[in-house]
Backbone bond lengths (Angstrom), bond angles and torsions (degrees), N, CA, C in turn:
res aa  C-N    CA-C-N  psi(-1)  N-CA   C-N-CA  omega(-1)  CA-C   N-CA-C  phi
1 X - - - 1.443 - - 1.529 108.38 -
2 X 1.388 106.45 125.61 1.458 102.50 178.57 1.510 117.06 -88.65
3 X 1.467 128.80 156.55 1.384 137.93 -167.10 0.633 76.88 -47.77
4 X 1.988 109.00 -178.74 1.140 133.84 143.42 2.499 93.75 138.60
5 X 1.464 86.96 -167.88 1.890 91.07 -173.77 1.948 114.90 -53.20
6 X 1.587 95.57 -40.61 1.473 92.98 171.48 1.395 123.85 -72.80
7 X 1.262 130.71 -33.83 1.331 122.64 -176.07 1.867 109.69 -78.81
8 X 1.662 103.08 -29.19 1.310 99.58 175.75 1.706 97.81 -66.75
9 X 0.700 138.35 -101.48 1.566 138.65 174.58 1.548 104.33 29.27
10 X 1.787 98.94 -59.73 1.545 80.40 -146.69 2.004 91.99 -88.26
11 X 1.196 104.79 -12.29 1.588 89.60 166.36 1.610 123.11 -61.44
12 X 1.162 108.14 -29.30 1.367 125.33 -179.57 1.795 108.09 -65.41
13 X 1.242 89.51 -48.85 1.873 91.10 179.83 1.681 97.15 -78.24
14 X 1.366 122.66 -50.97 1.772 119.76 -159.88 1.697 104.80 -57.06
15 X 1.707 83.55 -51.88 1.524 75.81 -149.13 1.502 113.57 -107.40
16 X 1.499 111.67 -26.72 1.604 116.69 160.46 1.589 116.52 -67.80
17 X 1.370 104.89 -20.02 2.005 93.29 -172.86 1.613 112.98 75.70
18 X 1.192 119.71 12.96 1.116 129.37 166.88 2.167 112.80 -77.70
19 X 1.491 106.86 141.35 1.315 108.31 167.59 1.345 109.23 -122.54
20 X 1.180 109.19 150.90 1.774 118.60 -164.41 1.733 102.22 -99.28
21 X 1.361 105.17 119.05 1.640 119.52 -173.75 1.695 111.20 -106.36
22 X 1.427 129.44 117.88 1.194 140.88 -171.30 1.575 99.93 -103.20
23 X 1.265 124.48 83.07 1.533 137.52 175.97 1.638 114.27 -50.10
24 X 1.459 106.22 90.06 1.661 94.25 164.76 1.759 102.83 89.92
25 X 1.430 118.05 -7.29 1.509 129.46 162.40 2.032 87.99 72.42
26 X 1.374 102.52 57.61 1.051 114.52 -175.47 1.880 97.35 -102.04
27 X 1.635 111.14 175.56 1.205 110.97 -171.96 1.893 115.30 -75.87
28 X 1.287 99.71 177.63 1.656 92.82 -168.24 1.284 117.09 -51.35
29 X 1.342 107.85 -34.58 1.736 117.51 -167.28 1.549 97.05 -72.65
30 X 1.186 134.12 -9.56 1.523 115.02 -179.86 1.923 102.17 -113.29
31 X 1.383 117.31 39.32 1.779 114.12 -178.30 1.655 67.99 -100.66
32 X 1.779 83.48 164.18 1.746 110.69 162.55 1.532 110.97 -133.16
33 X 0.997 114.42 160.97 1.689 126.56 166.81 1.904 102.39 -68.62
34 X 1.096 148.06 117.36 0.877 168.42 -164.13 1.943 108.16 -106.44
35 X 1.389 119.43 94.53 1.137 105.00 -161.85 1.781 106.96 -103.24
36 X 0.850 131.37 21.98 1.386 162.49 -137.97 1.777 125.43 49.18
37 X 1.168 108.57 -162.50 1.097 119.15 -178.13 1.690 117.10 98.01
38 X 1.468 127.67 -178.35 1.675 104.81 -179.72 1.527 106.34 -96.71
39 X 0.926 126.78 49.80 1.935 133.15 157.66 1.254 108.70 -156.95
40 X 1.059 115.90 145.16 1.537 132.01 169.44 1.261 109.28 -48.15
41 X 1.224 118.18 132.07 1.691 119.07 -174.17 1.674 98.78 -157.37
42 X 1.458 117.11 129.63 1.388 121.22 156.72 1.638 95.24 139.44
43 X 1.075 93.85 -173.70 1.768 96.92 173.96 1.124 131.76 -63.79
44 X 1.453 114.60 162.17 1.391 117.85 -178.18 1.159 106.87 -77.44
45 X 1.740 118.81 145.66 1.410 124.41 -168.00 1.962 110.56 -53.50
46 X 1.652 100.11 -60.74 1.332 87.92 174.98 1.802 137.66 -78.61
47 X 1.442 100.65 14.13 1.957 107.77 179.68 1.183 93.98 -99.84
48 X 1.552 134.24 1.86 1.844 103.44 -173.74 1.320 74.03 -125.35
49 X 2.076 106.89 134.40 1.150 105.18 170.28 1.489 79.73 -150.29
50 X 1.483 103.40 105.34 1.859 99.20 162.17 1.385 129.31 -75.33
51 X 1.158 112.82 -24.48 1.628 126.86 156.95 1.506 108.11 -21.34
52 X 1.640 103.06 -66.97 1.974 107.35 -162.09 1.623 90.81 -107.27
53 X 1.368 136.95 -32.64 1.317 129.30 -157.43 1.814 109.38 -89.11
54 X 1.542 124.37 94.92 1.240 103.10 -170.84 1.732 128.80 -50.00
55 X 1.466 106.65 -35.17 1.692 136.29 176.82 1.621 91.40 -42.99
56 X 1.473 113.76 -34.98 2.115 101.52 -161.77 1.216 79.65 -91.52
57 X 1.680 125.90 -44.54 1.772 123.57 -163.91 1.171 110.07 -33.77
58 X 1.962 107.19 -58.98 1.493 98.44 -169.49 1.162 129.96 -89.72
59 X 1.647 117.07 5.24 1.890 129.37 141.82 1.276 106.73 -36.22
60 X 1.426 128.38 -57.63 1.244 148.21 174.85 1.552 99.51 -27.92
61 X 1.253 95.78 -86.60 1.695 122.26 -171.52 1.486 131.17 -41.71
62 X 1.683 91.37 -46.47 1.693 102.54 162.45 2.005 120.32 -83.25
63 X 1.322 99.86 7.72 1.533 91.65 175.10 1.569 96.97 -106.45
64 X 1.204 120.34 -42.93 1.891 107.97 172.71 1.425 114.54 -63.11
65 X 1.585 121.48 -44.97 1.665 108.74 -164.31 1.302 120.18 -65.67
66 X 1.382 136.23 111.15 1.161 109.75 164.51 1.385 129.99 -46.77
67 X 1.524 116.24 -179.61 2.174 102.15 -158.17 1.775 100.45 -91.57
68 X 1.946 104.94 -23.63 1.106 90.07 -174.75 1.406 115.70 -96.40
69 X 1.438 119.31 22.00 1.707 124.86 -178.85 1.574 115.87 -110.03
70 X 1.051 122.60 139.49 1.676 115.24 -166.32 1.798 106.39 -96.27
71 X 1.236 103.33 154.77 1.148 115.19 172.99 1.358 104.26 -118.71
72 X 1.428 112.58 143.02 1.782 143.20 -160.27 1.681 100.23 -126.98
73 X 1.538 88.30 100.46 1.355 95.93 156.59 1.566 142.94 -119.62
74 X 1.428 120.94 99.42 1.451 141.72 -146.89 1.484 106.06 -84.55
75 X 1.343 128.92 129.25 1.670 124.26 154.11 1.584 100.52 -100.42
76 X 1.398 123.57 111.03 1.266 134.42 150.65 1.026 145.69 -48.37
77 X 1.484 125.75 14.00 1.687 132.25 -172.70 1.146 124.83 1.62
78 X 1.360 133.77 -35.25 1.593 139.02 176.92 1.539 114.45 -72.01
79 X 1.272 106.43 -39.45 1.351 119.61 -176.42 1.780 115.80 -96.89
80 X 1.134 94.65 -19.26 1.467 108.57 -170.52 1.450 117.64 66.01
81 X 1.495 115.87 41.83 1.756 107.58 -173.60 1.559 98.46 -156.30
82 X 1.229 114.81 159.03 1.463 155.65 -169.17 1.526 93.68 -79.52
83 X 1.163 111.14 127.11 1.634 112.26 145.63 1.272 126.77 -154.83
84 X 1.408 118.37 126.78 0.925 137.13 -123.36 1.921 92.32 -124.59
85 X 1.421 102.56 120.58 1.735 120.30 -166.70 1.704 112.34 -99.26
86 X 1.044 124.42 101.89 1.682 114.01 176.69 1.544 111.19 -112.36
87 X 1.543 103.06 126.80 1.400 91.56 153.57 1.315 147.86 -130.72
88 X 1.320 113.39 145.79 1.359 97.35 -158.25 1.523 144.34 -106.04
89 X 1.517 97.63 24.57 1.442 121.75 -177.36 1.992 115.82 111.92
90 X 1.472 80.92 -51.84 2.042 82.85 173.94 1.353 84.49 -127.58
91 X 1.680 123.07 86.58 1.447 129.31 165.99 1.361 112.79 146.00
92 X 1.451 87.31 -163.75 1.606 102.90 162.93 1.737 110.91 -178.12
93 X 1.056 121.16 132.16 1.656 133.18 177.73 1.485 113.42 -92.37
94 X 1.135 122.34 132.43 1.785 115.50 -174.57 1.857 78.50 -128.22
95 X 1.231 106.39 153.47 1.573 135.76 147.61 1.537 123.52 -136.69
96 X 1.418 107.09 144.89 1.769 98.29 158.49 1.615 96.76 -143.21
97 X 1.781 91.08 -170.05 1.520 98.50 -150.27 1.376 93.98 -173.12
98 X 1.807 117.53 165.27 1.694 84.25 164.25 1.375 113.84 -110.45
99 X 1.514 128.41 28.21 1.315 125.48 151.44 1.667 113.47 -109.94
100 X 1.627 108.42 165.71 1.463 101.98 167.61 1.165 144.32 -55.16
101 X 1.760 104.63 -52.66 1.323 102.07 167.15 1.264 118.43 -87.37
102 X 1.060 131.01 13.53 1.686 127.16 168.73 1.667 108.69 -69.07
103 X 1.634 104.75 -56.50 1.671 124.31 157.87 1.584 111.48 -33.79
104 X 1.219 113.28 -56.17 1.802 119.67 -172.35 1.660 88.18 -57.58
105 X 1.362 107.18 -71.25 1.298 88.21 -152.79 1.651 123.48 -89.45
106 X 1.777 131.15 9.42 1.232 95.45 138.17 1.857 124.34 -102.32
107 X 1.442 108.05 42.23 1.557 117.75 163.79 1.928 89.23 -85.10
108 X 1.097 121.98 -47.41 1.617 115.40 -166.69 1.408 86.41 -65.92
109 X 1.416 134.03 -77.12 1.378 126.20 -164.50 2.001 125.57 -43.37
110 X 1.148 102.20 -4.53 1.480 116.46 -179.56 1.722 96.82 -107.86
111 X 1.200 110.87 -31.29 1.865 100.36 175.42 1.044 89.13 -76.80
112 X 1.421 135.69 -94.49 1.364 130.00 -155.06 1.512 122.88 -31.23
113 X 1.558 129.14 -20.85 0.948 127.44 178.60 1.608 101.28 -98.60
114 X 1.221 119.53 -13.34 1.174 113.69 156.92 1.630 119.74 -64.58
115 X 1.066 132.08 -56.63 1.097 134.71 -160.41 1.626 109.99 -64.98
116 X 1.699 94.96 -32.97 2.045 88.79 173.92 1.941 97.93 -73.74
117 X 1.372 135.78 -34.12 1.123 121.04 173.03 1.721 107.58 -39.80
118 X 1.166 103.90 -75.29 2.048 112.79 -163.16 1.833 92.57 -53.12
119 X 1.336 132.10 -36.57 1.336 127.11 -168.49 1.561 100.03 -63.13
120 X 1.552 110.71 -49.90 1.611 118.24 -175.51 1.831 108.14 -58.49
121 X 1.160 110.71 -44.41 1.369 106.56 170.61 1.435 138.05 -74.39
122 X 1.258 114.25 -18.36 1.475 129.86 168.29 1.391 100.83 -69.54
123 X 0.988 150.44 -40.50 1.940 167.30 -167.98 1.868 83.65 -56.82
């Protein structure tokens, strides 16, 4: 999936827990990220883009890693791309890409779908 409004979205829903609020069924540029609580609160739908913005990437980064697991961050010269190592206690998720935060954030989208895997198997 390439950056851009859809992939931020779904990091926003996967992996932040954020829901996207359309105020008044107004146009796209006026939805927000909705982080709970009873009012809309968080960024505007189109200013948070962890995809291209490294500053949202590593919002990204510090809400999947746990504090005591390291994250590995690689420049690949051969390939020309980023890949980006998480781990997450029983594992580890790698992504690359050829920007940084594109890498960050589908390395978060591969933990988080990790973590419902190990949850389904512990059951």
């Amino acid at each position: 999936m390439e950056p851009g409004l859809e992939l931020d979205a779904l990091v926003a829903r996967e992996v932040m827990g954020w829901t996207i609020v359309n105020l008044s069924g107004t146009p796209e540029q006026y939805k927000w990220y909705w982080q709970g609580g009873n009012t809309p609160s968080g960024p505007k739908f189109t200013s948070w883009s962890p995809t291209t913005s490294i500053q949202h990437a590593i919002e990204v980064l510090e809400k999947i890693k746990p504090p005591s697991q390291p994250a590995t961050i690689t420049w690949l010269s051969d390939s020309r791309e980023w890949t980006v190592q998480v781990g997450l206690g029983k594992g580890e998720v790698w992504a690359s890409a050829p920007t940084l935060p594109h890498a960050i954030c589908l390395a978060s989208l591969k933990a988080k779908e990790s973590d419902k895997v190990i949850a389904l198997a512990e059951k």
